[in-house]
Gaussian input, Z-matrix of N, CA and C with variables (Angstrom, degrees):
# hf/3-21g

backbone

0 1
 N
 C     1     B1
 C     2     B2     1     A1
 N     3     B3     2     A2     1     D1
 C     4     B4     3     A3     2     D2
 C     5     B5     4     A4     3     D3
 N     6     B6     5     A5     4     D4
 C     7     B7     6     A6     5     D5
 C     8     B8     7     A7     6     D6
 N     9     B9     8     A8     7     D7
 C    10    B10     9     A9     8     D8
 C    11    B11    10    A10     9     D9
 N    12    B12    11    A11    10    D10
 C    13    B13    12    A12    11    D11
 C    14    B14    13    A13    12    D12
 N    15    B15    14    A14    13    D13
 C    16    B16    15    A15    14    D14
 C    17    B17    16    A16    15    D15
 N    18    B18    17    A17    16    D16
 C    19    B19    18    A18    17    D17
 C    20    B20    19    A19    18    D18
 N    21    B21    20    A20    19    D19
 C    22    B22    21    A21    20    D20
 C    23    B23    22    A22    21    D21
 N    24    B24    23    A23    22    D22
 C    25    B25    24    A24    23    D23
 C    26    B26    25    A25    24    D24
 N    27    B27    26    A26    25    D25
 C    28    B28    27    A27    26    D26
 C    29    B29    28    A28    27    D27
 N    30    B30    29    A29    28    D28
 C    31    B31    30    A30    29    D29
 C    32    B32    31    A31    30    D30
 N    33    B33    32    A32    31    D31
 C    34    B34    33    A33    32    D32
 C    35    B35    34    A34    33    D33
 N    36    B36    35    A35    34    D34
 C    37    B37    36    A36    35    D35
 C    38    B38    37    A37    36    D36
 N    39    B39    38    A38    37    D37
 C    40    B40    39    A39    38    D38
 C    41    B41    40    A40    39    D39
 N    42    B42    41    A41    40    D40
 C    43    B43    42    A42    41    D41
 C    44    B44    43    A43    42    D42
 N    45    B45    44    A44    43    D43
 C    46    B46    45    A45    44    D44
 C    47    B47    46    A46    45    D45
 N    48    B48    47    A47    46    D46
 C    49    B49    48    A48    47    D47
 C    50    B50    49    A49    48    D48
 N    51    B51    50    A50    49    D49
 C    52    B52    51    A51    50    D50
 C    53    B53    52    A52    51    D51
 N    54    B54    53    A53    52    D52
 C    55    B55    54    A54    53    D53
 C    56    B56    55    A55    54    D54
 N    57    B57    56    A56    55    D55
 C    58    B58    57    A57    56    D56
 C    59    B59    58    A58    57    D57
 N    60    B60    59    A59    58    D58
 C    61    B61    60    A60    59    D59
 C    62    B62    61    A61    60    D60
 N    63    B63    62    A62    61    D61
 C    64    B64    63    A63    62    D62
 C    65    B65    64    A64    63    D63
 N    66    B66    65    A65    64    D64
 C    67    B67    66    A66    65    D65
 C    68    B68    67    A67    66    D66
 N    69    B69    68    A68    67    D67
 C    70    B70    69    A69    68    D68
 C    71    B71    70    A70    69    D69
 N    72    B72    71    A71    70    D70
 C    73    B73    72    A72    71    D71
 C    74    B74    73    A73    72    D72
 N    75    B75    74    A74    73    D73
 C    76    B76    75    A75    74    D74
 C    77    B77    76    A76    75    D75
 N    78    B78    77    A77    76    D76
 C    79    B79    78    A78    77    D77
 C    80    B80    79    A79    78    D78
 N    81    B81    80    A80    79    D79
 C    82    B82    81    A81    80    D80
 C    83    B83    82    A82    81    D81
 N    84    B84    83    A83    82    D82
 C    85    B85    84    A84    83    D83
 C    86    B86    85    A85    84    D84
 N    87    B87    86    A86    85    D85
 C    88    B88    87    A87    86    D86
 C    89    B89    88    A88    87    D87
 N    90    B90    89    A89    88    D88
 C    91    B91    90    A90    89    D89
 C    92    B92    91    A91    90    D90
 N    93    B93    92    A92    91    D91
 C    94    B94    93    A93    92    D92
 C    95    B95    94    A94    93    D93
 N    96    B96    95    A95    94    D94
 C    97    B97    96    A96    95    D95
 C    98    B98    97    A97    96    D96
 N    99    B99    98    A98    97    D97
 C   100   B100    99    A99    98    D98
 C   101   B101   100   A100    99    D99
 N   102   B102   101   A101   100   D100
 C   103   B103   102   A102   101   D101
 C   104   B104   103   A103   102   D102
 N   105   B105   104   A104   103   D103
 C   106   B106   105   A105   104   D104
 C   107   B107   106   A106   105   D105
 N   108   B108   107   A107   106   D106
 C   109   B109   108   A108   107   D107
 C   110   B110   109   A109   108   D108
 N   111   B111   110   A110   109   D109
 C   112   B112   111   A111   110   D110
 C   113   B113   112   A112   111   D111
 N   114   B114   113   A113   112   D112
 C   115   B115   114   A114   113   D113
 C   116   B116   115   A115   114   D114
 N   117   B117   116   A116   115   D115
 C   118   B118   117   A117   116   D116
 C   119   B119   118   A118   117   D117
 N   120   B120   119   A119   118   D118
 C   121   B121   120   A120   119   D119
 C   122   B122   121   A121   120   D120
 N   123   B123   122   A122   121   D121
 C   124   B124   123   A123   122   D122
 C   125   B125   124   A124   123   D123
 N   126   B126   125   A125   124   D124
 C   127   B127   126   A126   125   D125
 C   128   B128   127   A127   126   D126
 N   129   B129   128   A128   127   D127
 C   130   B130   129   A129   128   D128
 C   131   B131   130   A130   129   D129
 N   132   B132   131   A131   130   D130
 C   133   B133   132   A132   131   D131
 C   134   B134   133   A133   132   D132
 N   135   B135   134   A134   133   D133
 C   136   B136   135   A135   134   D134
 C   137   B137   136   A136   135   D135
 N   138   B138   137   A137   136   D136
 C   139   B139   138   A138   137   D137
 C   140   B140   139   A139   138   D138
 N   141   B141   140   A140   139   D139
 C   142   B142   141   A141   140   D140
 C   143   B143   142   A142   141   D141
 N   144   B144   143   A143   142   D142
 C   145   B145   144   A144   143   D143
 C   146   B146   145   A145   144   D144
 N   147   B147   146   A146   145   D145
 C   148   B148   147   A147   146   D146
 C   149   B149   148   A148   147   D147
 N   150   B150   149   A149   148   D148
 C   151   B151   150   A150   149   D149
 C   152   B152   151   A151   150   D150
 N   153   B153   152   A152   151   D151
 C   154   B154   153   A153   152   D152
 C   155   B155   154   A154   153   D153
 N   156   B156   155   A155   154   D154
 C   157   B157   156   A156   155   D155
 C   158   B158   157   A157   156   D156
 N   159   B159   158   A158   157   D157
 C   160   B160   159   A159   158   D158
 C   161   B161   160   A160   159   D159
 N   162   B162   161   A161   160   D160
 C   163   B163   162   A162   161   D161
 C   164   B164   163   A163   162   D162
 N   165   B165   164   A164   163   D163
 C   166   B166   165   A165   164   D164
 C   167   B167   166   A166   165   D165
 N   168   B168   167   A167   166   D166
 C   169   B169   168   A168   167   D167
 C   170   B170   169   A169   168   D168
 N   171   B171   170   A170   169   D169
 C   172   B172   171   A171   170   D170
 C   173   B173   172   A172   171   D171
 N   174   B174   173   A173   172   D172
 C   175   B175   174   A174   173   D173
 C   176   B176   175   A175   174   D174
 N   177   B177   176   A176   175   D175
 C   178   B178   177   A177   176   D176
 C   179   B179   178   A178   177   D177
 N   180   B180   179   A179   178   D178
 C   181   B181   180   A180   179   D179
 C   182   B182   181   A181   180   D180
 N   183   B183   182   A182   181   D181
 C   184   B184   183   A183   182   D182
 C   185   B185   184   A184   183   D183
 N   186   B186   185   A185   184   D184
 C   187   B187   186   A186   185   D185
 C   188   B188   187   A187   186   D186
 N   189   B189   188   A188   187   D187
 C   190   B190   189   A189   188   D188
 C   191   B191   190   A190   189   D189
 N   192   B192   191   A191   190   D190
 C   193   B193   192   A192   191   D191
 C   194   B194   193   A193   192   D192
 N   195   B195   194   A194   193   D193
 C   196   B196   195   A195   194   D194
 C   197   B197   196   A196   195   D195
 N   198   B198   197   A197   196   D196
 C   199   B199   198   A198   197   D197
 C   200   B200   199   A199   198   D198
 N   201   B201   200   A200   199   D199
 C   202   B202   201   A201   200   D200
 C   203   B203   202   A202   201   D201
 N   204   B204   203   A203   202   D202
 C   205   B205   204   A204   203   D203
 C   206   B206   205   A205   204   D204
 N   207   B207   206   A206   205   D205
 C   208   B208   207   A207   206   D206
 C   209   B209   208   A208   207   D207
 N   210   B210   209   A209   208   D208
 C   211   B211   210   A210   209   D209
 C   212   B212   211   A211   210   D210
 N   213   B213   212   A212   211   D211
 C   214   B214   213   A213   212   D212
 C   215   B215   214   A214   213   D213
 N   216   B216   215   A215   214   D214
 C   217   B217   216   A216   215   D215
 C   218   B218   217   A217   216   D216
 N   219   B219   218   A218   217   D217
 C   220   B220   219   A219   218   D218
 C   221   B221   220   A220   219   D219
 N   222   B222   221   A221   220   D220
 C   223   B223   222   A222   221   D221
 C   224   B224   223   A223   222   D222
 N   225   B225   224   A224   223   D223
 C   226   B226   225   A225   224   D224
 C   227   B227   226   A226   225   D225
 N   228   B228   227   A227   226   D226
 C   229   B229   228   A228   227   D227
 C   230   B230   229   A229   228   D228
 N   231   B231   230   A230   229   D229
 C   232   B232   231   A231   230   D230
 C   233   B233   232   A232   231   D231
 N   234   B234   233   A233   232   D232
 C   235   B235   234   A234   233   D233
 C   236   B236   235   A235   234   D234
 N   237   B237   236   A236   235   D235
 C   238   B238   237   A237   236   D236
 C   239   B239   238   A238   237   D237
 N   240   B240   239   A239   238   D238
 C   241   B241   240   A240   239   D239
 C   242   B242   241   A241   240   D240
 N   243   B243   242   A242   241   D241
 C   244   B244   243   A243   242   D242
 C   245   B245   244   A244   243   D243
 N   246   B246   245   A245   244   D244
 C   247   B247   246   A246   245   D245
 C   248   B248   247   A247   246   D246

   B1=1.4556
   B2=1.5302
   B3=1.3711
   B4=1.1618
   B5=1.4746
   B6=1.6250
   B7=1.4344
   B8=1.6567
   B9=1.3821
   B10=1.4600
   B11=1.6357
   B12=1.3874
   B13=1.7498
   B14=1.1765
   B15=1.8631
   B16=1.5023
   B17=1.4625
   B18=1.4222
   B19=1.4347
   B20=1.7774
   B21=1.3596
   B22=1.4466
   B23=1.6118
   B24=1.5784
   B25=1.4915
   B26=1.4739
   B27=1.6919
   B28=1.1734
   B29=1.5836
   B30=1.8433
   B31=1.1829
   B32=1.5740
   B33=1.0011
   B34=1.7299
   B35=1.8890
   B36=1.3131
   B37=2.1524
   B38=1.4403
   B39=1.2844
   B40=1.3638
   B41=1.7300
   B42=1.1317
   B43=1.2796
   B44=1.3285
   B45=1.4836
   B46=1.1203
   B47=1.4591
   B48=1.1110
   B49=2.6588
   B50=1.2184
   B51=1.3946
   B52=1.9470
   B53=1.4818
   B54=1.6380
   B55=1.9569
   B56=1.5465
   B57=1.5922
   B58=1.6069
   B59=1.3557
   B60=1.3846
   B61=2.1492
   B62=1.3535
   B63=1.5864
   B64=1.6780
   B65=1.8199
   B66=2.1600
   B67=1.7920
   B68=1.5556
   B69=1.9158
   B70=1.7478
   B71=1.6345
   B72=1.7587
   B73=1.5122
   B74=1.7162
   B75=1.6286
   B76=1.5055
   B77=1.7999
   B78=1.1523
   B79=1.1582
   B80=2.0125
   B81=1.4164
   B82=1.2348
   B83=1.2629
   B84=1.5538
   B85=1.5297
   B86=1.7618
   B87=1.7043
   B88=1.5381
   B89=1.2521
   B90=1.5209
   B91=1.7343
   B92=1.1547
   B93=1.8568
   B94=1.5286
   B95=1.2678
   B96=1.5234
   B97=1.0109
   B98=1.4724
   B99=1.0359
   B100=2.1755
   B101=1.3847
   B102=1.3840
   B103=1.6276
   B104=1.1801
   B105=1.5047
   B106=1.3866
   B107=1.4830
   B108=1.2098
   B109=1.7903
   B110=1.3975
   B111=1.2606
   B112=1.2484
   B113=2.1221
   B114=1.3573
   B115=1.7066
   B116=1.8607
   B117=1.7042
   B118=0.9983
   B119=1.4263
   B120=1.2705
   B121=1.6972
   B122=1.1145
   B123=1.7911
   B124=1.0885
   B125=1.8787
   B126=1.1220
   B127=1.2874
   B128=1.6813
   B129=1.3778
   B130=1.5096
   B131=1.2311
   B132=1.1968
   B133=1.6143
   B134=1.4974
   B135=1.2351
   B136=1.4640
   B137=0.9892
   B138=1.6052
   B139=1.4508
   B140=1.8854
   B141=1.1404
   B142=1.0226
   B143=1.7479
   B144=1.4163
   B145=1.3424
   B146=2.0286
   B147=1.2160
   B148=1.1426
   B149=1.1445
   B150=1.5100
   B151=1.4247
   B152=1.2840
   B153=1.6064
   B154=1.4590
   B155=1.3870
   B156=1.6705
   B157=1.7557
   B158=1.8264
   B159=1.0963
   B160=1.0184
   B161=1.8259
   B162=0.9358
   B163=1.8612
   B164=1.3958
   B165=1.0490
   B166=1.4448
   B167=1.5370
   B168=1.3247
   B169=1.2378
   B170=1.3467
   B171=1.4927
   B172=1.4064
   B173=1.5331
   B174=1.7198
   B175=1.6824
   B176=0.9745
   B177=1.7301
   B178=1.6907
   B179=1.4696
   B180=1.8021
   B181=1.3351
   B182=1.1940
   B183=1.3167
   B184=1.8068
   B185=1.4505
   B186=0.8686
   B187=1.8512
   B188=1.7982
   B189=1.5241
   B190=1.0201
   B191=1.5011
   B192=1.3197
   B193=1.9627
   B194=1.0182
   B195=1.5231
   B196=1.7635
   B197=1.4560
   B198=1.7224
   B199=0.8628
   B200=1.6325
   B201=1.2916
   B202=1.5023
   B203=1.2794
   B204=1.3038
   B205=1.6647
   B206=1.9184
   B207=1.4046
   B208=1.3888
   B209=1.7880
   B210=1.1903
   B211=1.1316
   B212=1.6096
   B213=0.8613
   B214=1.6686
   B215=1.5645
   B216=0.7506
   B217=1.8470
   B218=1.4912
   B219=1.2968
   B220=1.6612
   B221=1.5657
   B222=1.0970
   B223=1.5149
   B224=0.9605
   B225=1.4100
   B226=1.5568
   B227=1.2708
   B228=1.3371
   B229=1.6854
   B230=1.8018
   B231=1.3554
   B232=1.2582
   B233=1.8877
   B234=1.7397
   B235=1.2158
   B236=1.9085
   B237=1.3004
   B238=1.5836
   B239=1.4157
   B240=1.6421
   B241=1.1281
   B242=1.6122
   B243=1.4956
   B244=1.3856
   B245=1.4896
   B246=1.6971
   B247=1.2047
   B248=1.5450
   A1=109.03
   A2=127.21
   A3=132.53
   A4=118.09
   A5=111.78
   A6=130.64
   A7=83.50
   A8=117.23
   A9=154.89
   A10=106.02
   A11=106.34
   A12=99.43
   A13=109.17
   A14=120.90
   A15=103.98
   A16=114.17
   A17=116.73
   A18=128.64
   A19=107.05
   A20=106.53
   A21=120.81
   A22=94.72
   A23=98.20
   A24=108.16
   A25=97.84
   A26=157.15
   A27=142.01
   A28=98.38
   A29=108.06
   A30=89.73
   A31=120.45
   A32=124.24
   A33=113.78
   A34=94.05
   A35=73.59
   A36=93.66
   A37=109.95
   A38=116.67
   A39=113.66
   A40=120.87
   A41=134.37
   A42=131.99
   A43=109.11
   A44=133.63
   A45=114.52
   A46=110.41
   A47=99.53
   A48=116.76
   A49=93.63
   A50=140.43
   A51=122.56
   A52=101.88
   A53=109.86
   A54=86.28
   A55=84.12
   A56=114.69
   A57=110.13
   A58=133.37
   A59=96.59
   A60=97.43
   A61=128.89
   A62=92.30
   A63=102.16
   A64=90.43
   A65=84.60
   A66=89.57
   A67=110.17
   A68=87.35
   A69=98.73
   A70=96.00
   A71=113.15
   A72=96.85
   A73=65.56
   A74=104.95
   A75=122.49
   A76=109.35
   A77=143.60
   A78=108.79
   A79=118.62
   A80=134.43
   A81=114.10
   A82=124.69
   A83=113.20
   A84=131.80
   A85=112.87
   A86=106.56
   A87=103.69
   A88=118.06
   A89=129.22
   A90=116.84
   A91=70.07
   A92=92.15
   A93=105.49
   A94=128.02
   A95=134.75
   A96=134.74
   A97=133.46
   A98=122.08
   A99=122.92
   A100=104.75
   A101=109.85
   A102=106.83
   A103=138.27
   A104=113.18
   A105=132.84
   A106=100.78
   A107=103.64
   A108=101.21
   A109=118.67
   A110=105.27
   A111=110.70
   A112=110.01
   A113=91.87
   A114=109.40
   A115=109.03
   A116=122.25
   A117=112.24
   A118=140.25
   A119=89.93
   A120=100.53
   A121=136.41
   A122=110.81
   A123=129.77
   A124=97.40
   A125=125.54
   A126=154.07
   A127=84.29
   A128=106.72
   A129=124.67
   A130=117.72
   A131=118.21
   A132=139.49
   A133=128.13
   A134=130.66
   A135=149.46
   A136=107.77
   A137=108.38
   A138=116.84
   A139=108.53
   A140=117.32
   A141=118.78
   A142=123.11
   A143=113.19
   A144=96.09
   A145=109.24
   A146=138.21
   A147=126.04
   A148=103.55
   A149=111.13
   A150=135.53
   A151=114.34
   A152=124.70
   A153=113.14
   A154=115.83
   A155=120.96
   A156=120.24
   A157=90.87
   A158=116.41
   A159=131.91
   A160=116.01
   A161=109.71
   A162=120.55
   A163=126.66
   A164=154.39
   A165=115.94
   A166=129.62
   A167=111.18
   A168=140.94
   A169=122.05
   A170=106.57
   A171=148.63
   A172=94.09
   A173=113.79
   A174=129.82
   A175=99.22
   A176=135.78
   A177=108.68
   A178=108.08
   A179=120.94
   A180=104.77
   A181=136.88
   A182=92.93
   A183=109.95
   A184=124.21
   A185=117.27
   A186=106.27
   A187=88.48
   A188=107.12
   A189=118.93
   A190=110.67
   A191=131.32
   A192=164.62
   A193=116.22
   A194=117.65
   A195=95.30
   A196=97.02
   A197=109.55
   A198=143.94
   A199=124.52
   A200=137.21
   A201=125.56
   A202=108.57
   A203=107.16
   A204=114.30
   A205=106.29
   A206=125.31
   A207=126.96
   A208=104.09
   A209=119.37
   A210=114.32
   A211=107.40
   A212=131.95
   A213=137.32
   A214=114.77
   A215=122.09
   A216=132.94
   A217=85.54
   A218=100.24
   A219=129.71
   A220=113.37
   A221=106.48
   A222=109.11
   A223=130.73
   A224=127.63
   A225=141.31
   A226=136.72
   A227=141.43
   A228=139.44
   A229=86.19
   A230=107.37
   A231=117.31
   A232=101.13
   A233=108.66
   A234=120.65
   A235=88.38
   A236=94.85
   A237=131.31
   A238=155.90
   A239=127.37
   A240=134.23
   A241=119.55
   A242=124.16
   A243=108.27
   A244=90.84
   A245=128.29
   A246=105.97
   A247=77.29
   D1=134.89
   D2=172.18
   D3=-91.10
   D4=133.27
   D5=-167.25
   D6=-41.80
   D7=174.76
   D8=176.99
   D9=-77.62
   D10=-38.90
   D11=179.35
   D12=-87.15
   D13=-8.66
   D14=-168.09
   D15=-51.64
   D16=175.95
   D17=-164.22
   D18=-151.19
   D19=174.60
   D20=170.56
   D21=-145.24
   D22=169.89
   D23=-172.44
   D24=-120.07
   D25=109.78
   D26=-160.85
   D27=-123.76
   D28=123.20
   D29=162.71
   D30=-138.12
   D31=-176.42
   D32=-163.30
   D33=-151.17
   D34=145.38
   D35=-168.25
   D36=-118.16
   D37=136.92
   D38=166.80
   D39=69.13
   D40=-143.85
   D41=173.90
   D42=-47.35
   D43=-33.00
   D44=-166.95
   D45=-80.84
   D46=-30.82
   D47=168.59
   D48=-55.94
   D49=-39.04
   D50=-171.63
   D51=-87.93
   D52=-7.66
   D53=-156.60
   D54=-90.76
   D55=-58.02
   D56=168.83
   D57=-33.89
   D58=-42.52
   D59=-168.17
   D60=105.31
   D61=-7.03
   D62=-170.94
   D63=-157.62
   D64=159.35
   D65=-175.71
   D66=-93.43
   D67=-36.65
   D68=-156.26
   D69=-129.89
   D70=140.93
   D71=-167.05
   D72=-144.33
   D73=143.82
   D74=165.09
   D75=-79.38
   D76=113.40
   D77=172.35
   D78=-137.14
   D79=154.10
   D80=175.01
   D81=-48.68
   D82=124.97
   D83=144.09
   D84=-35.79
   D85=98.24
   D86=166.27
   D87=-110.80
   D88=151.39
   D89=-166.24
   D90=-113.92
   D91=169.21
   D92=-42.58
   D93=-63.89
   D94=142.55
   D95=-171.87
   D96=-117.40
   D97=102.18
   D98=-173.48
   D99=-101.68
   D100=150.97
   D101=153.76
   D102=-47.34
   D103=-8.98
   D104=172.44
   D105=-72.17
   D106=-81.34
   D107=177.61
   D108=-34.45
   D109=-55.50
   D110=-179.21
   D111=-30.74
   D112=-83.88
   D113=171.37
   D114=-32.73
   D115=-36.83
   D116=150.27
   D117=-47.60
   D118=-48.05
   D119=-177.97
   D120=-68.47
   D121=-19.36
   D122=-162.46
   D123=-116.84
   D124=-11.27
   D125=149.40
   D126=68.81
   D127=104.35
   D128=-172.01
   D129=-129.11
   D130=0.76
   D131=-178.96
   D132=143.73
   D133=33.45
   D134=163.08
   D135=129.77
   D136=-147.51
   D137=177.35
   D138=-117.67
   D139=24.03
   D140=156.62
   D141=-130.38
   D142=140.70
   D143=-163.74
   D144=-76.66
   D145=143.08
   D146=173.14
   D147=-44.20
   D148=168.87
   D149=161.28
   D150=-78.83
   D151=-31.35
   D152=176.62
   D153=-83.71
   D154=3.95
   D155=-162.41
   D156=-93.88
   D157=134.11
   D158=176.53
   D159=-95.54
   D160=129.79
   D161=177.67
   D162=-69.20
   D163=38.30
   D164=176.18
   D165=-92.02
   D166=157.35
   D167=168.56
   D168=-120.16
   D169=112.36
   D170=176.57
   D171=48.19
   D172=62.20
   D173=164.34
   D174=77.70
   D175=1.03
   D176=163.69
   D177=-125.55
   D178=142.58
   D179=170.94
   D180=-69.73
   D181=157.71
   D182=-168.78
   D183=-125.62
   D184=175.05
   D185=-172.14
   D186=-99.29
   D187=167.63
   D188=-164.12
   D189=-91.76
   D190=16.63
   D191=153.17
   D192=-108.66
   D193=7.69
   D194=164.91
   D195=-94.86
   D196=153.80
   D197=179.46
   D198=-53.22
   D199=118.02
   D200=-175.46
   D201=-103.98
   D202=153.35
   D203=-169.56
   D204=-113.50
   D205=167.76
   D206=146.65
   D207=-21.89
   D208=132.65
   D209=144.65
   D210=83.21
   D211=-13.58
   D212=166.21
   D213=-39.75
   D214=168.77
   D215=161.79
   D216=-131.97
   D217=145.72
   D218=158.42
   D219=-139.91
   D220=112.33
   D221=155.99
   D222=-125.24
   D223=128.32
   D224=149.00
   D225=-27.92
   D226=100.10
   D227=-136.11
   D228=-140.85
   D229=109.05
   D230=170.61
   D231=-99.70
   D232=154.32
   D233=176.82
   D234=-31.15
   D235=141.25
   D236=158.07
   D237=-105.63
   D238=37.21
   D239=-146.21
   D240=-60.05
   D241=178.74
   D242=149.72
   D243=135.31
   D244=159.41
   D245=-173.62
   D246=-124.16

């Protein structure tokens, strides 16, 4: 079980930072906890994550069921164009 203050670090790039309003949001660690839920919780586009939103955890990707811990970063990486 994770202490009461644990936390996550959530951040979102590109289209997904203008559609929300924000890049980086601190928020409580709830078990069990995925980036899936997460994107639920924070209600970012349904209850399923797209196929084009990309995962990572703490700078490497991850599937959208792995597990988040105290202290993680997760961010949300939508398609990215631009040369």
């Amino acid at each position: 079980m994770q202490p009461p203050s644990a936390t996550i670090e959530v951040l979102l790039f590109a289209a997904l930072r203008e559609q929300a309003g924000w890049a980086r949001r601190r928020l409580p660690l709830k078990e069990p906890c995925t980036p899936l839920q997460c994107w639920k919780d924070l209600q970012l586009g349904g209850d399923t994550l797209p196929a084009e939103i990309r995962v990572a955890i703490n700078q490497r990707f991850a599937a959208a069921d792995t597990p988040l811990i105290a202290g993680d970063e997760l961010a949300f990486l939508p398609p990215i164009s631009g040369g």
